[in-house]
Residue, then its C-alpha position, 0 to 999 in steps of 0.5 A: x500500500x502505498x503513502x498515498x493509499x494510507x494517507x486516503x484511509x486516514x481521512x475517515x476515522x472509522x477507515x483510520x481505525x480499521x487500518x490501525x486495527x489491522x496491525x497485525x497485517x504488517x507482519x512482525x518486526x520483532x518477538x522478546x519472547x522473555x517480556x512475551x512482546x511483539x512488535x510489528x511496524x509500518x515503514x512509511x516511504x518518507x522514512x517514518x515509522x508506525x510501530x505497535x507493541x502487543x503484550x500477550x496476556x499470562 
């Protein structure tokens, strides 16, 4: 998907919120299995960077 196509979904909250719910479609960035963490990112084409941290509950 490209800058444009996400900066188009950004304009509508639902839409906004639908692709940031959909995280996990990034693909993982990194596990820390010891802190039973997650990351998973989203690079933006001007070098930014949207990162989520999941914890997975005991």
């Amino acid at each position: 998907m490209t800058d444009e196509q996400i900066v188009k979904l950004w304009k509508s909250d639902s839409t906004r919120k639908a692709w940031l719910n959909a995280y996990r479609c990034w693909g993982v960035w990194l596990r820390t299995p010891e802190l039973r963490l997650t990351y998973y990112k989203y690079d933006l084409s001007d070098g930014q960077r949207i990162i989520v941290c999941e914890h997975e509950a005991p």
